[in-house]
N, C-alpha and C positions, 0 to 999 in steps of 0.2 A: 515454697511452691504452691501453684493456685490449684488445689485438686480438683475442685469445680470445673473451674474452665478446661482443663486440660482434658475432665471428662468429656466435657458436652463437646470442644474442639473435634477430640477423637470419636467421636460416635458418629457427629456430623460427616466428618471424613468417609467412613465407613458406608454408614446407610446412601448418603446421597451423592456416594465419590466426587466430594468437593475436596479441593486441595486445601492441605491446612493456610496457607500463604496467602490464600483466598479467602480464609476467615477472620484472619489475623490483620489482613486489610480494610474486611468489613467491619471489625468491632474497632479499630482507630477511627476510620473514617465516621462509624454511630457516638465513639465519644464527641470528635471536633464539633460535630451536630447538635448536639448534648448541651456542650459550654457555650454556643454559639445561641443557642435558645436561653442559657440562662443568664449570661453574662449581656447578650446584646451584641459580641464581635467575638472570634474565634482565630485575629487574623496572625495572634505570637502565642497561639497555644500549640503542646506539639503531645503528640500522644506515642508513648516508647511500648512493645510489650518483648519482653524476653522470647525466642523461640524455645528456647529447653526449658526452663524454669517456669514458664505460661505466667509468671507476675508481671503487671502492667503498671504503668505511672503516668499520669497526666499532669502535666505542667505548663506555667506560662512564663516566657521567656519576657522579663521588667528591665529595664533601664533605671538605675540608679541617680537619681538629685539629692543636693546634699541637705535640705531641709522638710520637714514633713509641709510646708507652706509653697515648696516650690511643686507638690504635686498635684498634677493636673488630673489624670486619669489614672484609677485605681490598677487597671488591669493594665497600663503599659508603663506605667513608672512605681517607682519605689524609692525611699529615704534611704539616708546612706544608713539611719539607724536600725532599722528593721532590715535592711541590706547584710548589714555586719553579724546579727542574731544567724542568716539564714547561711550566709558563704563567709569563712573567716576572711579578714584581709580583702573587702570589697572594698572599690574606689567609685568616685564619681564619674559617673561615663559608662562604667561598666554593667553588661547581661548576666541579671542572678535568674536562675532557675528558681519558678515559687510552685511548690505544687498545689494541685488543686484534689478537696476533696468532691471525686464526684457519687459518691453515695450521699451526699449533703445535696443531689442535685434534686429539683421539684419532681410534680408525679408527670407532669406532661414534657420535661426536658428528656425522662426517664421510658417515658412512651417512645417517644420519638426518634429514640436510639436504638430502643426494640423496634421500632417498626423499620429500621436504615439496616439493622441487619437482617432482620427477614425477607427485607425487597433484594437486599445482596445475596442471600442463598437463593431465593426463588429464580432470577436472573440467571447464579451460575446451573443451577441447574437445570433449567431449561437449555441452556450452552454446552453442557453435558450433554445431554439427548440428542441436539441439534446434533453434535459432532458424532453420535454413535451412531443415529441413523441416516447420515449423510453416508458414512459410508460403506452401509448399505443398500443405499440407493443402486436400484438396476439387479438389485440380488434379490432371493425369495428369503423369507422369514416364515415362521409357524407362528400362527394366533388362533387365538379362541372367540367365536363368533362371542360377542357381547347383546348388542341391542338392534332392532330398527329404526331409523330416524327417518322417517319419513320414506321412500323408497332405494334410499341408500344403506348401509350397513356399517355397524360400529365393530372394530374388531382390534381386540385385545392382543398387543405385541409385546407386552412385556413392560418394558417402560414406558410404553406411552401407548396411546388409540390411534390406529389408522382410519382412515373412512375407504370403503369402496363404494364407488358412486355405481349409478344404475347401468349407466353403459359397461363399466368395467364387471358386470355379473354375466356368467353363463347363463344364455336362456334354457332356461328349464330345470335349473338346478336351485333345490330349494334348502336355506341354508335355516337352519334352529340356532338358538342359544346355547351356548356352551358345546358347539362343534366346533373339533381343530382340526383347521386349515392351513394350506399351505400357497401365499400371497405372495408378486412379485411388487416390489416396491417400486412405485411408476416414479415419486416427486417427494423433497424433502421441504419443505416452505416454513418460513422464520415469519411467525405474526406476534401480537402482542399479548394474545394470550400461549404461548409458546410456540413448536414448530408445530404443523401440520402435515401427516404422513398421507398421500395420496398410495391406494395400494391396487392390485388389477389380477383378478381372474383368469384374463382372456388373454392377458399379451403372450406373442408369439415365444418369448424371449421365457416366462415361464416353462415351456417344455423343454426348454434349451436348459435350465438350471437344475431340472431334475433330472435329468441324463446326466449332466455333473457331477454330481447327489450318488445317484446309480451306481452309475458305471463309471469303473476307477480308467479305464483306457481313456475315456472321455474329459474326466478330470486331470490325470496326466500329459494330457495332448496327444498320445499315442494315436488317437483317433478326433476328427475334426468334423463340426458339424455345420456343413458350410452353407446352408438355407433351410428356412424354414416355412411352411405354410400350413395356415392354421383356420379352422373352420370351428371355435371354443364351442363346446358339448357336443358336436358332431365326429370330424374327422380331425386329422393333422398329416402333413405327409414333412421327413426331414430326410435329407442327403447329406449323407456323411462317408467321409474316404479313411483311409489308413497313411499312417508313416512309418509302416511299420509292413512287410508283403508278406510277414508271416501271422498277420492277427486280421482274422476276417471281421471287417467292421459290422455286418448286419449280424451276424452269427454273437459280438461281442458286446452289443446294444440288445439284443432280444435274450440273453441270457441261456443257464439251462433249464431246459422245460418251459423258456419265458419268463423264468420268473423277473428280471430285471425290469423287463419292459409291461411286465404284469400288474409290479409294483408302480410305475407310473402309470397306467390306465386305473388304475384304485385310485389312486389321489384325486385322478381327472372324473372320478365318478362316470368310468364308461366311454372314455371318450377314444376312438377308434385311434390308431396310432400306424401308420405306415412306413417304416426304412426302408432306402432306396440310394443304392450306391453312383455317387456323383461323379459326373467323367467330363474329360476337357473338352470330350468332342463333344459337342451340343445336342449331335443324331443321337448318339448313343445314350445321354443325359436326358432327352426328354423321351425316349426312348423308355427309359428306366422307371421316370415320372410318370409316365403313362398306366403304370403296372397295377393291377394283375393281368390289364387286358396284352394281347400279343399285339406287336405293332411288324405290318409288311415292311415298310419304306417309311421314310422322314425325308423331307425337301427344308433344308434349312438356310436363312439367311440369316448371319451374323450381323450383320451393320443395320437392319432393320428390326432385326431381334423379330423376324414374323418366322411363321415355318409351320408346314403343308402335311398330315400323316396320313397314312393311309392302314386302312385295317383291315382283316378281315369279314367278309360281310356278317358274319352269326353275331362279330367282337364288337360291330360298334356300340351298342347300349354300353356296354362293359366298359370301354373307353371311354362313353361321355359321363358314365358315371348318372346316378341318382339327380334329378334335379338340377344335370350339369357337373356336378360336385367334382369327380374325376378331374374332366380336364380342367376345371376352374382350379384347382388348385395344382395342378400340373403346369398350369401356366403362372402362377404364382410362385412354383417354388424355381423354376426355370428364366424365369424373367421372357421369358417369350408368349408372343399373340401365337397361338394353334389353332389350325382348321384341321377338323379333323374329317376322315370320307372313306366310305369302305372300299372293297374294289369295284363292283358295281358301278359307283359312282365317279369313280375316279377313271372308269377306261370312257364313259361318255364324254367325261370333261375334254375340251378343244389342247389338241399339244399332249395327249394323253396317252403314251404307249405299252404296252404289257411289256413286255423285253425290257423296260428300263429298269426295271427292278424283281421280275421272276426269279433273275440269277445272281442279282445284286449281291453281294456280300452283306451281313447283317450290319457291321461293324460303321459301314459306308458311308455317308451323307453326303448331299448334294449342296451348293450353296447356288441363289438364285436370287440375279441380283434387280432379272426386270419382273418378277410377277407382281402383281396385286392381291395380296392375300386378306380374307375376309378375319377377323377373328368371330369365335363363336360364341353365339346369344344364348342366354338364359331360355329366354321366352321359347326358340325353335327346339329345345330340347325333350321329344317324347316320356310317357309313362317308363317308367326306368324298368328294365328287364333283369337287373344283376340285384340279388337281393345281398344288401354289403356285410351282414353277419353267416350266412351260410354259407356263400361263396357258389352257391349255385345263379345259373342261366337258363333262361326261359327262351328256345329259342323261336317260338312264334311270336312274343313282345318284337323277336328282333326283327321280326318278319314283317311286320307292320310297322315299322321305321323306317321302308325302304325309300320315305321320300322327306325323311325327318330332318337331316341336315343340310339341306339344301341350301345356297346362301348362294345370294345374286353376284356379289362380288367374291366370290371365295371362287373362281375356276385354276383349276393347276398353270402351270406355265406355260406357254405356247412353244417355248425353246425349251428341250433337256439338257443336260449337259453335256458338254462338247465331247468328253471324254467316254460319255458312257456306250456310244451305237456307231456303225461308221455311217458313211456318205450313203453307201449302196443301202444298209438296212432302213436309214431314213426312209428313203425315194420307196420299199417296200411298202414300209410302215401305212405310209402314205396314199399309194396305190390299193392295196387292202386292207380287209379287215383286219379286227384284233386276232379274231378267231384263224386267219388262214398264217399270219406271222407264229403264232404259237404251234399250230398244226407243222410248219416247214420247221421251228427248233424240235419239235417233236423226232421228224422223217432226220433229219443230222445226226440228232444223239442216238438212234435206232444204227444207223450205217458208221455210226465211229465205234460201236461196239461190234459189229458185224465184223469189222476191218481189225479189231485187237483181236476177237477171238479165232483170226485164220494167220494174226501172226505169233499165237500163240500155240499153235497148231502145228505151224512150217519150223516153230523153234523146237520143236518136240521130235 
């Protein structure tokens, strides 16, 4: 048995989980290389090695002639006389086995078979990695900040260096050496000096992996996290339901005391995190999105994916959120264009009735299929009044916003829905103001109680 090799075979295995079958191919293949630099052709030499035993044999396969004068070439014929020495009972015609010694081989045939098997381990193990981080591609991995290179970042995964480029960094978060981090894997790429790990800070799909991580309902499917919008080192808002009517998903994401969702704001260095329960109905869904502000009404078009809210007048800063941030990511995690307008705003608007929604149902939504709804700008969005870690309102910020979202194209629908007022309340609607249609539901509800409490009176 060859203890040597079987050592270094076995240790190879180990350290660089190379398959032995892999090694054992590379060091035939570095002999034939070997012979074929010292000999000049390698093309009947055959290289055997035992798998259990690790002893190896190299031979060249000679054709027999019956005179040492009829031979032509040393390395593919042989006499019958030295034939007979090597294989009892050889005939002319016949393939003797001749071995070769290759410890007798020169110093650069000798190199060159060390260097056939070091380009064969390097390869496969680059094809190891390839295959380990391929399939963690789209998953988060833990590394150790290593270097800067320039304005990207070297970061240690273990078997190999990821890069994060500069886009994929959170602004404002400033990373040292030897900090572990927690990276989602954007791109696994095969070059010639091995694969190339592309890794990302900011994708959305990172918040999604640590709620995995987290939260075992999440991991299990018990609970599904079905959008995401991400604003990396500021906000994130994600919508996620149950399959399950007894595990309340936000209560199950935000843990006890928070800790669950605690522990993903630490990872994210601060980064705000919002749960918001996702519903079919789109009113109610962006409704939800819209949160912590209170929302009166939502006008929704599905086929346009456009849709109209209305809030209360102290709530609008609240709902547009900071710098826009609110609805900007309300419209992102909802897939709908949102205009948003307090009540103020929205009873001037042309088509605009109180009564369509004083007594609406929350639940409700409208679908509207001929307005032109404006979506909302950055630019028109005032000094922001909701300060997002206190949770408090400022309501003279909100006071001074009174002409803040105004948008040329953004007016409500000229038509309500057919369902929601009859003929005659139209023709009111229309005839008067807002203020005398609410003054007459006012005088109704006043006299429909009048009217219970005397036939509550007569039943007595």
């Amino acid at each position: 048995m060859n203890t040597e090799l079987k050592e270094a075979i076995l240790a190879l295995e180990k350290e660089k989980n190379i398959s032995s079958d892999t090694l054992f191919e590379a060091i035939e293949n570095a002999l034939m290389t070997a012979c074929k630099n010292h000999f000049g052709k390698a093309e009947n030499v055959k290289v055997d090695i035992d798998r259990d035993s690790f002893d190896y044999s190299c031979y060249a396969e000679k054709r027999v002639v019956a005179t040492p004068e009829e031979v032509e070439d040393d390395l593919e014929q042989i006499s019958l006389d030295d034939a007979v020495k090597i294989q009892k009972g050889a005939e002319v015609g016949d393939i003797v086995k001749v071995d070769i010694n290759s410890k007798g081989f020169g110093r650069i045939a000798t190199q060159i078979a060390k260097n056939v098997i070091m380009q064969k381990i390097r390869e496969e193990e680059r094809s190891v990695i390839y295959d380990y981080y391929i399939e963690k591609q789209r998953d988060i991995v833990t590394g150790i900040v290593q270097r800067n290179i320039g304005r990207n970042i070297s970061v240690n995964l273990g078997k190999a260096d990821g890069m994060l480029n500069e886009k994929e960094q959170v602004p404002g978060e400033h990373l040292r050496p030897t900090d572990r981090i927690k990276v989602f894997i954007l791109e696994v790429r095969t070059t010639n000096r091995g694969p190339r790990i592309l890794v990302s800070r900011t994708h959305p799909d990172l918040v999604r992996r640590l709620f995995e991580q987290e939260v075992a309902e999440v991991r299990d499917g018990v609970i599904e996290i079905m959008s995401i919008a991400r604003e990396p080192g500021s906000r994130t808002k994600i919508a996620v339901r149950t399959n399950d009517p007894n595990v309340d998903p936000i209560g199950a994401c935000v843990g006890n005391n928070g800790s669950r969702v605690n522990n993903i704001v630490d990872e994210l260095r601060g980064e705000k995190i919002d749960i918001v329960v996702w519903d079919e109905n789109p009113g109610n869904f962006i409704q939800n999105a819209l949160s912590p502000a209170n929302v009166v009404a939502v006008f929704a078009d599905p086929e346009e994916r456009v849709a109209k809210v209305v809030v209360p007048d102290y709530q609008l800063s609240l709902a547009i959120g900071k710098e826009g941030q609110n609805a900007r990511l309300a419209a992102r995690l909802t897939g709908y264009k949102i205009d948003i307008k307090n009540e103020t705003q929205a009873k001037d608007a042309p088509g605009f009735r109180y009564e369509d929604y004083l007594d609406a149902d929350e639940d409700e939504y409208y679908d509207e299929e001929d307005f032109e709804g404006g979506e909302y700008a950055d630019e028109e969005y005032a000094e922001e009044a909701y300060e997002e870690g206190s949770g408090e309102y400022s309501e003279e910020a909100a006071a001074e916003e009174g002409t803040v979202f105004e948008e040329e194209n953004a007016d409500f629908p000229e038509e309500a829905p057919a369902d929601a007022v009859t003929d005659t309340d139209a023709e009111d609607a229309a005839e008067g103001t807002v203020e005398a249609v609410a003054e007459d539901a006012v005088e109704a509800a006043a006299e429909e109680e009048e009217e219970e409490l005397i036939a509550e009176e007569d039943a007595d």
